[in-house]
N, C-alpha and C positions, 0 to 999 in steps of 0.2 A: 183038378178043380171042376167043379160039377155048379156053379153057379150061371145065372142068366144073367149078362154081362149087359142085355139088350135092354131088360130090366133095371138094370141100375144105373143104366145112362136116360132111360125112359125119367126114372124116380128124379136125376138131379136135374134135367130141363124143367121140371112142373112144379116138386115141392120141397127142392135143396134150399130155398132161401128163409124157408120156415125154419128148421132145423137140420145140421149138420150132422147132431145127433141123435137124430129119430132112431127108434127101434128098428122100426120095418127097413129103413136104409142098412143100417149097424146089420141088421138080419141078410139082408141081400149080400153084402160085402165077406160076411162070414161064409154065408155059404159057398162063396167064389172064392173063399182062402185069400181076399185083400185086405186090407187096412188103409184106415186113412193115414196119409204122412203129413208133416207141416216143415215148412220152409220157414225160413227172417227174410224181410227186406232186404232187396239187394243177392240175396243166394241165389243161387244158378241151378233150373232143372235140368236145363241139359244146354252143353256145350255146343258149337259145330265141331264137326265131324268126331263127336263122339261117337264111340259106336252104340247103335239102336240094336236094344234089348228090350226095351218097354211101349207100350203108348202109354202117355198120361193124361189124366184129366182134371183136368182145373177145375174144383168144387167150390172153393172162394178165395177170394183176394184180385190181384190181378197181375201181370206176366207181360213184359216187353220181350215180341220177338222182332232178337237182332241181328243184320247183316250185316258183313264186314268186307271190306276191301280185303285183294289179297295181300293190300302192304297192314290190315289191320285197322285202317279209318272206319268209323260206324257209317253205314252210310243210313241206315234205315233203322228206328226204334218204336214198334209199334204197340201199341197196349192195349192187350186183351181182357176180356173178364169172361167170370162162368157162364156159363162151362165152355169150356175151351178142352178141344182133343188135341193133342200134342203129338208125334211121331206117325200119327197115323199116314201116312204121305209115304215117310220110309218102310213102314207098315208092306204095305201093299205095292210097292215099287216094284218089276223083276230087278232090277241088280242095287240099288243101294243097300251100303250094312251102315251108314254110318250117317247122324243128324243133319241137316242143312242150313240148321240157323242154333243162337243163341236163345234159351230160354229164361230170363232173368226175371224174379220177382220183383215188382215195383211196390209191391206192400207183402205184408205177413201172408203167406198162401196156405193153402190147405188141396192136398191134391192125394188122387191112387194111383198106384201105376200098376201098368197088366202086362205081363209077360208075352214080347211078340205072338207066339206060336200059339196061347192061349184062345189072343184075340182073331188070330187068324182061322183057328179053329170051329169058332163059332162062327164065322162069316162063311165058311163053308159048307154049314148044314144050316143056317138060319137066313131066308132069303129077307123076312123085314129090319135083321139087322143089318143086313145087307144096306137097306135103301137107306137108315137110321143112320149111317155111316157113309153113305155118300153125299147126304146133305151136309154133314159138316167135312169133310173135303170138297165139296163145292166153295163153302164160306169159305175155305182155305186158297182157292185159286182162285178166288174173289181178291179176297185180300193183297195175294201176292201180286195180281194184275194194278191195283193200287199203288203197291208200293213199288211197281215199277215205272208208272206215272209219274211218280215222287222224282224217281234216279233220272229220268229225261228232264226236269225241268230243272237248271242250273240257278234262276234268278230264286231267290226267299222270297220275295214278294209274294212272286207269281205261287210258289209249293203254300204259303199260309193261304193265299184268296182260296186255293183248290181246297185247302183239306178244311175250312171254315162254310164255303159252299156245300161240300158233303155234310157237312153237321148239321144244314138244315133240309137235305133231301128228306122225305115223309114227314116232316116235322110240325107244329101248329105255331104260328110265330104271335107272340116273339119269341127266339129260340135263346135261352140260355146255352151258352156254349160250355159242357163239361167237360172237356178235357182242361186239367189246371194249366197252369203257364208254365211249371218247371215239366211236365210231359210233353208241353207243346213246342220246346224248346228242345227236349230232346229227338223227339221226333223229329225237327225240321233241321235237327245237328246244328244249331249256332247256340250263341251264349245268353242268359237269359234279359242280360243289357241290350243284347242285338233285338232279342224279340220285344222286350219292352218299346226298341227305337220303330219297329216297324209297327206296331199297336197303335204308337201315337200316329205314325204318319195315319194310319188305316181312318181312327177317330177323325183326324181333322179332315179327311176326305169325304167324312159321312157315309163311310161305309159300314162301321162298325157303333154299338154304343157302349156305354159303362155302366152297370149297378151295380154297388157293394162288392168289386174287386172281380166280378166275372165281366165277360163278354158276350152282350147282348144285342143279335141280329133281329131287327124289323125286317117287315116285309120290302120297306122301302129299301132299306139297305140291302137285302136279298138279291133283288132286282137290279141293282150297282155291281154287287159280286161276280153275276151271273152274268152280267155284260162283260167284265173285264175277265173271267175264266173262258169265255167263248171268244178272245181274242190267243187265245196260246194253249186249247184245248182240241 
């Protein structure tokens, strides 16, 4: 493969959401010998400890990565969207061959995937994709430092007030809260009766408000959040 791999992750941070199928993209991917693939809801890009032969990248839809106990409990389900690099962690590890988490689509995906050695190839003669590539394994041990925030704190309460506080860090308020209620539910592992019971309590406590079926933080309410996350943070 003789393609700029630097290039084509360059092309889907900037102007993948214009078109999937632009030329100039279609053209970069040919000339890297990739294609795009497509996933269903619910298919799995890659399993744990599958073994890593690929990185992928997530060009649209969006993808929960999940961990599991070792009896198999989910403990964590987090949802990513494009572009999202996948393997790269195992990638570049010295001794891992094999995934560390669930890749699961939570909508129809659309993603490429590059041949370990390919990718690693180019990282050794290409110092800005080098850098290109450490910014999102940074976002990656961001995340994971997150979601192990998450595994510390036992009570739900406390894990929704944290992950609803982050939804409005850089935010202009009032912040509608996107993440839907069956993702927030799974994220926080209870059932979505559970989440609905803890919404209400949040509401009558004025910490949260309601439009048209979303969750919506004021500033006032912000400021409520932020007290009660800095009592258990």
């Amino acid at each position: 493969m003789s393609g700029d791999l630097k290039k084509i992750v360059e092309y889907a941070e900037n102007f993948l959401e214009k078109s999937l199928e632009s030329k100039t993209f279609l053209d970069l991917l040919n000339q890297a010998g990739l294609k795009i693939e497509h996933a269903a809801k619910n298919d799995c890009l890659i399993y744990n400890d599958m073994p890593s032969k690929y990185v992928y990248i997530l060009l649209k839809g969006a993808c929960y990565s999940e961990k599991y106990s070792p009896s198999g409990k989910l403990l964590t389900a987090v949802a990513c969207k494009p572009i999202e690099i996948y393997g790269l962690f195992e990638a570049v590890h010295p001794t891992l061959n094999k995934h560390t988490a669930t890749i699961r689509c939570a909508s129809d995906c659309s993603y490429i995937r590059i041949p370990i050695q390919t990718y690693l190839d180019q990282l050794s003669r290409d110092p800005e994709f080098g850098v290109l590539s450490l910014k999102h394994l940074s976002l990656l041990v961001e995340r994971i430092l997150n979601e192990n925030e998450y595994l510390l704190l036992n009570n739900t309460k406390d894990r929704l007030l944290l992950h609803l506080f982050r939804c409005c860090e850089n935010q202009k308020f009032p912040v509608i809260v996107k993440t839907t209620k069956e993702e927030l539910a799974q994220l926080l592992n209870i059932s979505l009766r559970t989440l609905y019971r803890h919404l209400d309590c949040l509401y009558e406590e004025g910490l949260i408000a309601t439009e048209h079926g979303k969750i919506v933080i004021y500033e006032s309410h912000y400021q409520k959040i932020k007290e009660a996350v800095l009592t258990f943070v």
